[in-house]
N, C-alpha and C positions, 0 to 999 in steps of 0.2 A: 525615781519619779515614775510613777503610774498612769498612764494615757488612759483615760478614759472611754469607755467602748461608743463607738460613732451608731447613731439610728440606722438599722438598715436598709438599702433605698427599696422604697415602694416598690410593691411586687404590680408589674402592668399584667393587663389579662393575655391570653394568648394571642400572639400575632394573626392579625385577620389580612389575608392577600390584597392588597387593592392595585389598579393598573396606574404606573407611574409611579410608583410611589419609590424612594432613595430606599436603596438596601444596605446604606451606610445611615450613619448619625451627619448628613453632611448641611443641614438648615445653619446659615451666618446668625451670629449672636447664641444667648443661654437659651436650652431648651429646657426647663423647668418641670420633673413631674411628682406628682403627689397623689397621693389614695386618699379619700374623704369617706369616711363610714358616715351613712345617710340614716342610722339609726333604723330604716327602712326593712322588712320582709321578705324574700322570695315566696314562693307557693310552695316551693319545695323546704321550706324551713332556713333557706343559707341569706346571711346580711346579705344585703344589697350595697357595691362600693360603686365609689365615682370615680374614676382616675382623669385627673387634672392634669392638661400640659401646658404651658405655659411658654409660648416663642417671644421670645425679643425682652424676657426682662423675669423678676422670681419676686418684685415686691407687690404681692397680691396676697389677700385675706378671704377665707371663707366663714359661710356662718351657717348653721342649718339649724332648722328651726322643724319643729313635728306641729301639725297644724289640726290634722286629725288620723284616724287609724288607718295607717297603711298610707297615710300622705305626709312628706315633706318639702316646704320650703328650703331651698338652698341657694345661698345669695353668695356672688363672690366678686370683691370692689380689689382695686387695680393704684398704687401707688406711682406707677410709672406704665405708660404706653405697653402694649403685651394682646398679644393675638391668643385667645384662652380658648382652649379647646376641651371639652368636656365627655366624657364616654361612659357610659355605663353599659351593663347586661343584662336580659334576663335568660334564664333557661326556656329554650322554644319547647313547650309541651305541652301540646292542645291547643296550639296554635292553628287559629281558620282563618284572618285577616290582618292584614294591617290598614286603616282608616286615616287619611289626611284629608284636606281640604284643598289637595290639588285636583283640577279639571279634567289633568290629561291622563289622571294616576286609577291602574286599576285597584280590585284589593286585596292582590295574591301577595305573597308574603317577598319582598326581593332580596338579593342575594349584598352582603356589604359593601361588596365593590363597586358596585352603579357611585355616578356623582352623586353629592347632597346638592340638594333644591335648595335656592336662596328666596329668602323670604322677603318679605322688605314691607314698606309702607301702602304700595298700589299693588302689592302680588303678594298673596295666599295669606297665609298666618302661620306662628310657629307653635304647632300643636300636631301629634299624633296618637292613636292607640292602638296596641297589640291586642288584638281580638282571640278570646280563645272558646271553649264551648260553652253554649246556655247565651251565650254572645254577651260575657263577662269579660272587661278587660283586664288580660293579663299585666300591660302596661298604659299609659296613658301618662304623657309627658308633655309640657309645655314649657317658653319661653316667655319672658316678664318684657322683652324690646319689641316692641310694637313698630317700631317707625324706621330703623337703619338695618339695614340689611344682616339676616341672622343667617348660616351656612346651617341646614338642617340634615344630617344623614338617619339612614336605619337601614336595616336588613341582616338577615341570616348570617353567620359565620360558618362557613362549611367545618372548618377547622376544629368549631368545640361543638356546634348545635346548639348554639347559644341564637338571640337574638340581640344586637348593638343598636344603640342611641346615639348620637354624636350632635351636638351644639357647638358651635364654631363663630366667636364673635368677638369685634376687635374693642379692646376696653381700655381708657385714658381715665386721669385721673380725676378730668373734669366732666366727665362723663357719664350716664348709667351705669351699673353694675350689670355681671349677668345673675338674671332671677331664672331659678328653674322651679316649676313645680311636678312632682313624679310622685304617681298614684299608684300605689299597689293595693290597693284595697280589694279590688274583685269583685267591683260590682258592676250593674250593666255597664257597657261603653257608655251609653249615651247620658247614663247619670254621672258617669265621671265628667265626661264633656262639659256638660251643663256647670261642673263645678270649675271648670276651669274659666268658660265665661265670666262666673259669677267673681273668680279670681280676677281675671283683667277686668269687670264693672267697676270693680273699688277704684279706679285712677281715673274712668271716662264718668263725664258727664252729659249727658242727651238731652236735648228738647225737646223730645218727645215724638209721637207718630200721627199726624193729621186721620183725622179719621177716614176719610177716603184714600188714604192709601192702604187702609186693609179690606178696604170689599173690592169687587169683581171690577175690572178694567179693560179697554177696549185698547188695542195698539194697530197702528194704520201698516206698519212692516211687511208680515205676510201678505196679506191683504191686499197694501195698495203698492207695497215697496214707494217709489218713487214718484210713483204717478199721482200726487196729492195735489187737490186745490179743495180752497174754501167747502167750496159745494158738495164735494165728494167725503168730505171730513165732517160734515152736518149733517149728509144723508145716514152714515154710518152712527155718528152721533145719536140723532135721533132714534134710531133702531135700538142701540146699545143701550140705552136709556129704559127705553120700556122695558129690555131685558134685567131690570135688575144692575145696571155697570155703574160707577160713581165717577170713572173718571177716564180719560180719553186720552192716551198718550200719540201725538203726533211726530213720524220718524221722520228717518232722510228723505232729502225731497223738497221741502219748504223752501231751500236756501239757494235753490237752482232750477234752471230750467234742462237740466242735463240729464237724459235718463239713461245714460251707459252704464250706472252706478262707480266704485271708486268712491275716492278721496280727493281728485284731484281740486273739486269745487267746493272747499271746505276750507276756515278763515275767513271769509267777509263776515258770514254771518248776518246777511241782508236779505230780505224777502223775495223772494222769487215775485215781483208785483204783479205780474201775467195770470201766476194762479192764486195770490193771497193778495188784492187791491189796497184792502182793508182791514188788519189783522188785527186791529185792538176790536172792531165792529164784529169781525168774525168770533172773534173772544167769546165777544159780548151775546153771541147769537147760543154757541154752543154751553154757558152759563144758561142762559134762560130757558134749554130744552133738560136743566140737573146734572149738569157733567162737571168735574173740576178735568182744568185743559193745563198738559204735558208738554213740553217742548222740545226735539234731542237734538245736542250739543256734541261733538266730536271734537273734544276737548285739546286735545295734543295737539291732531293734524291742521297743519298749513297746508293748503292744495297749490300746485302750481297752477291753476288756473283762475289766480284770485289776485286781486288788487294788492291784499296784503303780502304775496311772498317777493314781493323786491324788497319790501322792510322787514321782514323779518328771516331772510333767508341765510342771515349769518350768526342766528341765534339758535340754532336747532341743535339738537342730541345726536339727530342721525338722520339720513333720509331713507323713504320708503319705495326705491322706483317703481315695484308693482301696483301701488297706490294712486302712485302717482301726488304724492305727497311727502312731508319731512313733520317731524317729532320736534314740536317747539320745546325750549328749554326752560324752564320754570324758573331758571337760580337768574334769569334777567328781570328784573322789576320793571322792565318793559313792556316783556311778554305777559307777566302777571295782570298789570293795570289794562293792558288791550282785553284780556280773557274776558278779564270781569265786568268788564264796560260792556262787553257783547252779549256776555250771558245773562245779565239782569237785565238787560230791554226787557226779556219775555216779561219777568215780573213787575217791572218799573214802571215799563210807556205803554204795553200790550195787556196786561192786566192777568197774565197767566197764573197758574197756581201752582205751578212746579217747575222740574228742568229733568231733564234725564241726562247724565252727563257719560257720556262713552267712553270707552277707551284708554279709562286714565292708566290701565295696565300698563298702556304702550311708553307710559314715563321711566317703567321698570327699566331700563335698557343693562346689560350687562356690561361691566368697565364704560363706564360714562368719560368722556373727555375730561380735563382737570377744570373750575371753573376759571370762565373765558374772563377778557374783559371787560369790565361792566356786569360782573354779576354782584349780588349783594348776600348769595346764597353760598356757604362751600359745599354743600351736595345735593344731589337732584331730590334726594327726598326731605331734604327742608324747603327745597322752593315747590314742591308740592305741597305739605303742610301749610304752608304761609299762604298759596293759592286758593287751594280750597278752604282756609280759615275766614279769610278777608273775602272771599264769595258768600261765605254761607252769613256772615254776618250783613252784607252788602243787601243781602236776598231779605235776611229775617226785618230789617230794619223797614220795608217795605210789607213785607208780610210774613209774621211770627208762625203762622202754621205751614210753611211752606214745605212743598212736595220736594224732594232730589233722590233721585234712582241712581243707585250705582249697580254691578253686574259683577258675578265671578269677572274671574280670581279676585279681584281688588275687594277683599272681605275682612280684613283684619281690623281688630278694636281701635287703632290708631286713625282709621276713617270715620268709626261710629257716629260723632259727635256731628259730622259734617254729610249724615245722610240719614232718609226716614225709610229707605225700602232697598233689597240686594234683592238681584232677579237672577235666577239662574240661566246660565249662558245659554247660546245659540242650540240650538237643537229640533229643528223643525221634522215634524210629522215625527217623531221618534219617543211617542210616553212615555216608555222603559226608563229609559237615559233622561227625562224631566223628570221622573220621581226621584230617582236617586242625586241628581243636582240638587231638585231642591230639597230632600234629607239631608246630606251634606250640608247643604247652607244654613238648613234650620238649628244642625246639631251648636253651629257656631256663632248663632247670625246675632247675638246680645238682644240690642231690643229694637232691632227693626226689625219692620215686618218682610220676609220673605217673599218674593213673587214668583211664577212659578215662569219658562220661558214662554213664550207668545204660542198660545196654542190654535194650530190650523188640520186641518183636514181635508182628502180629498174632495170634491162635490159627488161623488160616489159612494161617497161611507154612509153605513147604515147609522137611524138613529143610536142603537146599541155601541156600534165602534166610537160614536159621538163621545159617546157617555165614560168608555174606556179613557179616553183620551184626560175626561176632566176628574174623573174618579185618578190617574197618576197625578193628579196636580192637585191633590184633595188637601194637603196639606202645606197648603200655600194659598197663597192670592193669585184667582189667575187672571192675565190676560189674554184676551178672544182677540184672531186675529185670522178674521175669515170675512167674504162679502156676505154681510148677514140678509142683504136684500135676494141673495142666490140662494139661502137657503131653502130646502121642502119644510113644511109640515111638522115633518116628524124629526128632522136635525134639530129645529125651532124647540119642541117640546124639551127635548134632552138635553137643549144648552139651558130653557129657561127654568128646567125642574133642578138642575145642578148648582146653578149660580143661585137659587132659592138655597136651596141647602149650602151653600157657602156660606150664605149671606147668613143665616137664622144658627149658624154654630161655627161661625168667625173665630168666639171668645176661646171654645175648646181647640177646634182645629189647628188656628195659629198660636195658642196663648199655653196651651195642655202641654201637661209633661209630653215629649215625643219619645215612642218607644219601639225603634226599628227593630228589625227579626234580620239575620244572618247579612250582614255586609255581603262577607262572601256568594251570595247568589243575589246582591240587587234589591237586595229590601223587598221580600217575598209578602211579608205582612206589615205593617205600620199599623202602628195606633198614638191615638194619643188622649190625655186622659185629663178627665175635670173634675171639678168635687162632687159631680152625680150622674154626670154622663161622662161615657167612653165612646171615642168613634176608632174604629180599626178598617181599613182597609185591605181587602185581599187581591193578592195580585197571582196566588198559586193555586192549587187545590190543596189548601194550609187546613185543620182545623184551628177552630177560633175559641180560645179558654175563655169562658164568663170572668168577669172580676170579681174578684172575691169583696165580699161587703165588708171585712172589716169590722164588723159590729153596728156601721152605719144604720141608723133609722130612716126611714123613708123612701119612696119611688126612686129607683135607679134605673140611668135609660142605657141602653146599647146598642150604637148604629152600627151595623155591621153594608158598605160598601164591597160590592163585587165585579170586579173588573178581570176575573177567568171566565172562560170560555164553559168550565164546571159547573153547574147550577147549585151542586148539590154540597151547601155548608154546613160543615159537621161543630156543632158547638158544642164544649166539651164543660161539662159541671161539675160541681165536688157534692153536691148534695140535691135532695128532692125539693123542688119549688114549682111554683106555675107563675106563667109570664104572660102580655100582651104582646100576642106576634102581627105586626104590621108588615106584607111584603109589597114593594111598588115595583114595578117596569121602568125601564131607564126613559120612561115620558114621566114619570109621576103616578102616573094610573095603579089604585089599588086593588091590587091581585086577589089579596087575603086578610083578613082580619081573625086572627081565632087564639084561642089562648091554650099554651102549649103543657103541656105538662113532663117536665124538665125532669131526666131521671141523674142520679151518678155518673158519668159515663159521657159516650157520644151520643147527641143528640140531631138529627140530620134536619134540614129545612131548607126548602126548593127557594131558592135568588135568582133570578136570571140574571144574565151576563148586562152589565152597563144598572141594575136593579140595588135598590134598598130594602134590606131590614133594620127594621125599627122595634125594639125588643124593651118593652117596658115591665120593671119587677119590681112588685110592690111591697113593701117589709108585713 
């Protein structure tokens, strides 16, 4: 009798060092592994494998599916309970970044052994790309679970000079599968991006974006921090108004008369009546000078110094002593029904047109407690989903175009449905670091609109550094968040000449392909593009390539924004043509009018710093 020859087992890639890891086989229960050919490419010509581990159980199925060139779908469903860990490679060569959507992440390339970042429903999303030259990605990978926490690793292999992917997610049988989609295609990062959106679009559905929460916005934060009443939020109001702003978000502060700042005064959720007497009147006041009114909400925390933490102080995640506050737990339907009852006043009894909802990162908590008793939730990110669901419909039922700001990290598509605008996080007086937030936000932001973080300035900055400021925020919606009654003259011109240009090229700015230049150094150049205007911003002494017409008939415009200290933009042509060259000053004021005569080559044209060109070509 003749045995027949056994399948060989899967060959795994070379061993990458990580710290702690068993240098035995010693995990309890079946370790299960498997090689999946992904039908996929290298650059270098070699298939692309997946190597599949499988802890706790071996009845799982894969499927992979080719979607388009150089991209597959790979789906893999679970017969029995199994911790499914997924790994691929690429070869690193001509590698300049790696790109996520963390906050705290730079974009040099890390080495494998760092932890992986958990992803989850209120923290980041599960998406990366490996950037290599011409700022083409080499890889660009993404996961299909949006809402329970996905284990995401990458980084370098000293060992091969490879670069690894690792996906890490636990799979039941009544459960999601894990979906992976992985792009070798080679094209820009940010068109890979864009296609991964448009991948998780297919499952969300959106009600759409109120139209003032895409033009320019006032936040009382900087500004006023704490110090807010009625009168001080109308005077500001009214300014922000004439400036061009549609909508007013008012911060911490309203809820208390306590100006130490903290959390401790957080939870009631009741008017400070000293400085807001009359808050539906005040509504009403700041409505009839053209503002839609914001409200911010500090979603998680309970303050100890509130009515509400004796009742609710045995419902919490964890508490915060530096706050001076605890992290309510969402899996009580308690805590749920309290939220929402506080947070729709704004729109129910007070007439407001939105909420800005803080925080809800801080639900993220790593190892959550098991659920207590009396919860209705078994994990913290269902009783988040259920909370913010039964808000947002609690809200829409009241007012269908209703505003809700969420804020990095909490950006992933499993939030979409339940907000109309992502603001990039805290970052005061720091441009640099607001352009690149909100690039990153935009690369992934589906279809809210973007904000940019609250832009403030010293009262010493020239109108120019003004202009700096709003020109990094060119590609967002921003909000102003300065005492506009202190402003001179000439801050005044350069906030009102920018929010004009916000405002008159919204559709391209926010809505245009975005097309960042080198991760690796900060997003030196940004552009983004529309069916006949292009606006690009410079943030280097970059030159700036005309776009190519394409065969296109008719007037094509290109704003070229200049936010370097270099005057002198070098725009670069493929052919002879002549242009209407418009240069302004970072007030509006026009410098020059004259039409250039455009050779092959570089073509030089004086911008001053905080200054527009406006570059019209006619067929």
């Amino acid at each position: 009798m003749t045995t027949a020859p056994q399948p060989p087992a899967p060959q795994q890639p070379v061993p990458a060092w990580r710290p702690g890891a068993p240098t035995g086989d010693t995990t309890p229960g079946a370790v299960v592994h498997r090689r999946l050919d992904t039908g996929l490419f290298h650059s270098t010509g070699e298939p692309l494998a997946l190597h599949l581990t499988g802890l706790g159980g071996d009845r799982w199925e894969t499927v992979v599916a080719r979607v388009e060139d150089g991209v597959a779908l790979i789906e893999v469903s679970a017969a029995e309970a199994v911790t499914l860990r997924a790994e691929w490679r690429v070869p690193c060569v001509g590698a300049t970044a790696y790109w996520t959507p963390a906050t705290d992440a730079s974009r040099w390339l890390p080495p494998s052994w760092i932890a992986p970042r958990t992803v989850s429903l209120a923290l980041g999303a599960p998406v990366a790309s490996l950037v290599g030259a011409h700022d083409r990605a080499l890889c660009t990978a993404a996961a299909g679970e949006t809402a329970a926490p996905v284990r995401v690793g990458a980084g370098v292999v000293e060992e091969s000079g490879e670069f690894a992917f690792t996906v890490e997610q636990e799979l039941a049988p009544d459960g999601p599968p894990m979906r992976l989609r992985i792009d070798l295609s080679g094209r820009h990062f940010a068109t890979t991006l864009r296609a991964v959106t448009a991948w998780w679009s297919e499952d969300v559905e959106h009600p759409g974006v109120a139209s003032a929460a895409r033009m320019p916005a006032y936040s009382t934060w900087y500004s006023l921090h704490q110090n807010v009443d009625a009168g001080a939020v109308e005077r500001q109001a009214a300014l922000a108004a004439a400036l061009g702003c549609e909508s007013i978000i008012v911060d911490d502060g309203w809820q208390t008369a306590d100006r130490t700042r903290g959390y401790g005064h957080c939870g009631d959720w009741e008017p400070n009546t000293e400085a807001f007497p009359d808050v539906a009147g005040h509504v009403a006041e700041v409505h009839r000078l053209g503002l839609a009114y914001l409200l911010w909400y500090a979603v998680p925390f309970i303050g100890r110094h509130n009515h509400a933490w004796d009742r609710f102080k045995g419902m919490i995640l964890r508490e915060e002593p530096h706050l001076e506050a605890a992290v309510l737990d969402p899996r009580h339907p308690e805590v749920r029904a309290y939220l929402i009852d506080k947070v729709s006043r704004a729109v129910e009894e007070w007439g407001m047109d939105g909420v800005k909802l803080d925080f809800i990162d801080r639900f993220a908590v790593a190892d959550p407690p098991p659920a207590p008793a009396g919860a209705d939730r078994a994990t913290v990110h269902e009783g988040v989903l259920q909370l913010l669901a039964e808000l947002d419909a609690r809200l829409r039922r009241t007012r269908p175009d209703v505003i809700v700001e969420h804020r990095q990290p909490y950006v992933g598509p499993g939030l979409w449905p339940y907000a109309t605008m992502v603001r990039a996080t805290d970052c005061p007086l720091s441009p640099a670091e607001n352009r690149q937030r909100i690039v990153d936000c935009r690369l992934t932001a589906g279809p809210l609109a973007v904000h940019a973080d609250m832009i403030m300035w010293n009262s010493a900055e020239t109108p120019e550094s003004v202009a700096v400021h709003l020109v990094n925020a060119l590609f967002s919606v921003p909000q102003i968040s300065v005492d506009l009654a202190a402003q001179t003259p000439g801050q005044l011109a350069a906030l009102r000449f920018w929010l004009d240009v916000f405002r008159r090229h919204a559709d391209v700015l926010q809505s245009g392909d975005l097309e960042p230049a080198r991760p690796d150094l900060g997003y030196p150049l940004v552009s983004a593009h529309g069916d006949r205007t292009t606006v690009v911003a410079r943030y280097a002494p970059l030159p700036v390539a005309l776009p190519d017409r394409d065969g296109t008939d008719g007037t094509l415009t290109l704003l070229v924004a200049n936010a370097d200290r270099d005057p002198v933009v070098l725009l670069t042509a493929t052919r002879q043509e002549q242009a209407l060259a418009r240069v302004q000053n970072c007030r509006g004021e026009i410098l020059s009018e004259t039409v250039l005569d455009l050779v092959p080559g570089v073509n030089p044209v004086t911008v001053p710093t905080g200054g527009l060109l406006t570059l019209t070509r006619e067929h």
